[in-house]
C-alpha positions as CSV (number, residue, x, y, z in Angstrom):
1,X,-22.0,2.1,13.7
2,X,-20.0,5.4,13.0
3,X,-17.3,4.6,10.2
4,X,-14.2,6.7,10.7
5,X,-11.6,4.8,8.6
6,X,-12.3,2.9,5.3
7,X,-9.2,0.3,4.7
8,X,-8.4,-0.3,1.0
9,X,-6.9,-2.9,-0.2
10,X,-6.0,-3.6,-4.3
11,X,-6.0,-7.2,-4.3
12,X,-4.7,-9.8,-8.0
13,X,-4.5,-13.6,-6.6
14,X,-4.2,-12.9,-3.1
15,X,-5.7,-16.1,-1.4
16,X,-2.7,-16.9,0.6
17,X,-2.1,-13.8,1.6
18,X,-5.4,-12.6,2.8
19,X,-6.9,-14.3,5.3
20,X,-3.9,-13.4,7.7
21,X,-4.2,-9.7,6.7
22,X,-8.4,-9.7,7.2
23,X,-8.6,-11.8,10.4
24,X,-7.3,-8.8,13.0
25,X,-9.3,-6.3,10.7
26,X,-12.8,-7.9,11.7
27,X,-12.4,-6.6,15.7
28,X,-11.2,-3.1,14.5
29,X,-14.0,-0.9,15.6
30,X,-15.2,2.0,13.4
31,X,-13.6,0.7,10.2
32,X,-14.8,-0.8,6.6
33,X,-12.7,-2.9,4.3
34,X,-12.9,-2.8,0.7
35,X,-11.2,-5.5,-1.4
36,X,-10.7,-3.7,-4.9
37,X,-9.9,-6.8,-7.0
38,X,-8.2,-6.1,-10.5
39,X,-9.3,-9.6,-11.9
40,X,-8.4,-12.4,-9.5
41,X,-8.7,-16.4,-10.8
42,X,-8.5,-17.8,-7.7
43,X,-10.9,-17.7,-4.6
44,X,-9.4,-13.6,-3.7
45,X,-12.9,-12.4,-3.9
46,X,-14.8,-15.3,-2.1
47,X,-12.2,-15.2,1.3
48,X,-12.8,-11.6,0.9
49,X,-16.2,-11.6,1.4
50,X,-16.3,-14.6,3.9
51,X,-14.0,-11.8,6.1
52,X,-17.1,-9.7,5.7
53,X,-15.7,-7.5,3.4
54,X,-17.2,-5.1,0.4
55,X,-15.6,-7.0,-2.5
56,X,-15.6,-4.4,-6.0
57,X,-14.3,-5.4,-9.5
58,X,-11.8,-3.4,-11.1
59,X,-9.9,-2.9,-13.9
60,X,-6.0,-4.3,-12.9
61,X,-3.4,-2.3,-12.0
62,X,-3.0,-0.9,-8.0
63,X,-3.4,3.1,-8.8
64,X,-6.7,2.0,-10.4
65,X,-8.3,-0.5,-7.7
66,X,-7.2,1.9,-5.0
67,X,-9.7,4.8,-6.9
68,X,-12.0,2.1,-7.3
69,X,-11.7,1.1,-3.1
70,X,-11.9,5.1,-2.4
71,X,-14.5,6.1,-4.6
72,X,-17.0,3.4,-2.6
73,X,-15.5,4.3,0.5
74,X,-17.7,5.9,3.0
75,X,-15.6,7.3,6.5
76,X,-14.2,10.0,6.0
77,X,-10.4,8.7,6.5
78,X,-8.6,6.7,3.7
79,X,-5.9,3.9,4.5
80,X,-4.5,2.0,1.6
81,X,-3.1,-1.8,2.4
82,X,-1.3,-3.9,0.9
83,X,-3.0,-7.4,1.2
84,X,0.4,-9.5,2.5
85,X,0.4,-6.8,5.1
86,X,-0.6,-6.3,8.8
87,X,-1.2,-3.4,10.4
88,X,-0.1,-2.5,14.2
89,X,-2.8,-2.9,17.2
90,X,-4.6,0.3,17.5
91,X,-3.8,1.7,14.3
92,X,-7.3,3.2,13.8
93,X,-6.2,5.8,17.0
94,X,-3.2,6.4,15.7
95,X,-4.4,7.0,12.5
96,X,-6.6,9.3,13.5
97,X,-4.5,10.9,15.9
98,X,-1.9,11.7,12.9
99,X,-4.4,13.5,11.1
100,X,-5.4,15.5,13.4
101,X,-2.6,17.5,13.7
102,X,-1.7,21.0,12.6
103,X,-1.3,20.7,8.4
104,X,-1.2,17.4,8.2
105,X,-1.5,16.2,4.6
106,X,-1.2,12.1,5.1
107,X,1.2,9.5,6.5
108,X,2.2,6.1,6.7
109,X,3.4,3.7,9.4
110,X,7.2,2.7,10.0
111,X,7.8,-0.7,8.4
112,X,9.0,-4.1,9.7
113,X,10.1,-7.2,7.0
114,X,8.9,-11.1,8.1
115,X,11.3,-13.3,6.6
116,X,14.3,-16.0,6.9
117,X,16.8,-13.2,5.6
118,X,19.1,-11.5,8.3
119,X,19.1,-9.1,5.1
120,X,15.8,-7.8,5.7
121,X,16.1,-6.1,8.8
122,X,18.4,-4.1,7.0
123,X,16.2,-3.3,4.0
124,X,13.5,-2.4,6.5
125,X,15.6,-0.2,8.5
126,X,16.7,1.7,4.9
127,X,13.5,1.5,4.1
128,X,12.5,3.8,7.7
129,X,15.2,5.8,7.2
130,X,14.4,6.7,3.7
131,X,10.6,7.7,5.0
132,X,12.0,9.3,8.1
133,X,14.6,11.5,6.2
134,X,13.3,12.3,3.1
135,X,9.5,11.9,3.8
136,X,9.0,9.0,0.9
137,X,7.4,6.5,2.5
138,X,5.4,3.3,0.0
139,X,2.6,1.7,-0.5
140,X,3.8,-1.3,1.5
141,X,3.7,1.0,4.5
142,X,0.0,1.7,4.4
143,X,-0.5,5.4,3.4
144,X,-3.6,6.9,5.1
145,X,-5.0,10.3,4.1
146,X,-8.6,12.2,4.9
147,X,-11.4,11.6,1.7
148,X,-10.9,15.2,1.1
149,X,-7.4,15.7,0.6
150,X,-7.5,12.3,-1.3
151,X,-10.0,14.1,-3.8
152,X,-8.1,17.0,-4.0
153,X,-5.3,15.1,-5.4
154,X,-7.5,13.6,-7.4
155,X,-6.5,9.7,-6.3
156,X,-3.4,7.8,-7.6
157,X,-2.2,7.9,-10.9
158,X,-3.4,4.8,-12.8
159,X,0.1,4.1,-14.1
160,X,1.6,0.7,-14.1
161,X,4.1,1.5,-12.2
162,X,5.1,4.2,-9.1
163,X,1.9,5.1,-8.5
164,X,2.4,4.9,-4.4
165,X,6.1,7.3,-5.0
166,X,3.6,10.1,-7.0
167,X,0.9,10.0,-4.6
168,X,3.4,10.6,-1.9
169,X,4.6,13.7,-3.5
170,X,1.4,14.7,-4.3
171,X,0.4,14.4,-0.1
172,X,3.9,16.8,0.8
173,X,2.7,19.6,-1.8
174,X,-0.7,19.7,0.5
175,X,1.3,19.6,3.6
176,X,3.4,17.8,6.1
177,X,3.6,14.3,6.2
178,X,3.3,11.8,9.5
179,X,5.6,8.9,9.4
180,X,4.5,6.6,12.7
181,X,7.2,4.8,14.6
182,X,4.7,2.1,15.2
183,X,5.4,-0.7,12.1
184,X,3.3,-2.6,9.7
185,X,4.5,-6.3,9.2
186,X,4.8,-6.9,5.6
187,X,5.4,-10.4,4.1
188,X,9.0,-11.1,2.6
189,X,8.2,-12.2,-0.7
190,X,8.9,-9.5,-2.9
191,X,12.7,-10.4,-1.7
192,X,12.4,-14.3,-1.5
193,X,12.4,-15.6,-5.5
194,X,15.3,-13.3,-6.3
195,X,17.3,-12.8,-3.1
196,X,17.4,-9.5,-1.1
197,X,20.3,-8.1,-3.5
198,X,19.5,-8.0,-6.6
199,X,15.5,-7.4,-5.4
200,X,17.1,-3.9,-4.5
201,X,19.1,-3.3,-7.2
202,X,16.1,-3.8,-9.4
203,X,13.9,-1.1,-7.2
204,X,17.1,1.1,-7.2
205,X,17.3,1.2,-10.8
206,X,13.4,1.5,-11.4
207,X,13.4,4.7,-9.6
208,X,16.5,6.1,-10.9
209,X,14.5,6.0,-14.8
210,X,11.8,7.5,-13.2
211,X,14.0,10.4,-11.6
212,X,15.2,10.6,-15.2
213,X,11.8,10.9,-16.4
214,X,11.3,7.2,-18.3
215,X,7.7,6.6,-19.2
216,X,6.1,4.6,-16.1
217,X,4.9,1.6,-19.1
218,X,8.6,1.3,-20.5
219,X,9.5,1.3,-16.7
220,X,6.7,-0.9,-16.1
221,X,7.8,-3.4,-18.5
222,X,11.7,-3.3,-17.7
223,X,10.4,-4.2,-14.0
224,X,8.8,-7.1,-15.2
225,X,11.4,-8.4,-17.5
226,X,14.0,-8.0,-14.7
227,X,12.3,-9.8,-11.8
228,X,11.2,-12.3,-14.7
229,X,7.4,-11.8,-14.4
230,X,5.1,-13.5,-16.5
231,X,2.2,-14.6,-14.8
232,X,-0.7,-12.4,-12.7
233,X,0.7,-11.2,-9.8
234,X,-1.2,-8.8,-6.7
């Protein structure tokens, strides 16, 4: 079989999360998954390779199991997923349709929120209007690129923290980016322990210290504290 798309996905304790995100992902023709695990304790790794997928073991942190994922990869396109996310039907055509265009650099997908909140549709609509507008889509929106642009960047920044905001800028300095109106469905738990507020408020003020130029490990670290992190977390 001819591989066109390799799907990454960074993966820390992601058991029930996973097997939702994998199931569609076994039908998609043309395409390779590679679970890039940053030191999973529970059965992340086992599901993954149940699912058929190449399972690698990295050190943690997303920027660095996303190198990892690309580095083994072996089509020639690059699509980075979050593992609590789905992507649309036919996204390997769209994909590849995107990238096909005149000076396209990369792109993402438009984003939709599953949850109990009447909140989120909001915060997903900001969120597509913020990618639409100002061409800053995240990771939760599956960023795609070709192996060789993705090499010419040099891969994500293994920071703790924005890695998906300076890969983004790093795509629109190569070229234009493709923001699909077609959404991934993305898993409402970033927003459920601390309500859709003050969630926001946190992300708000995260990138406003690193518009101000805060070190990404003091930013790192005041993210944590704020959402009250202290366990392993994908």
């Amino acid at each position: 079989m001819t591989l066109h798309i390799s799907i990454v996905i960074p993966t820390l304790n992601e058991e029930g999360q996973l097997p939702a995100t994998l199931a569609p992902l076994a039908t998609a023709a043309g395409c390779e998954v590679i679970v890039s695990d940053g030191g999973s304790d529970d059965a992340t790794r086992d599901l993954a390779a149940r699912h058929g997928c190449r399972v690698l073991r990295s050190p943690p942190g997303r920027g660095a199991q996303m190198n990892v994922g690309a580095a083994a990869a072996r089509a020639p396109i690059l699509l980075f997923l979050h593992a609590d996310t789905l992507l649309p039907p036919g996204f390997a055509t769209l994909v590849e349709n995107a990238l096909a265009r005149k000076g396209v650099s990369g792109g993402a997908f438009s984003l939709r929120i599953v949850g109990d909140s009447p909140s989120l549709a909001f915060i997903a609509r900001a969120a597509n209007l913020r990618s639409s507008l100002l061409l800053l889509p995240y990771g939760d929106q599956a960023l795609f690129t070709t192996r060789e642009t993705f090499q010419r960047l040099g891969g994500f920044a293994e920071t703790p923290i924005m890695e998906d905001v300076l890969f983004v800028r790093g795509l629109r300095r190569l070229g234009r980016l493709v923001i699909l109106p077609q959404a991934v469905v993305t898993s409402s738990r970033r927003w459920d322990n601390l309500g859709v507020v003050r969630t926001t408020l946190i992300n708000q003020l995260i990138l406003i210290g690193h518009g101000c130029g805060i070190p990404a490990p003091t930013l790192a670290r005041c993210y944590r504290r704020l959402r009250g992190l202290g366990r392993k977390e994908g």
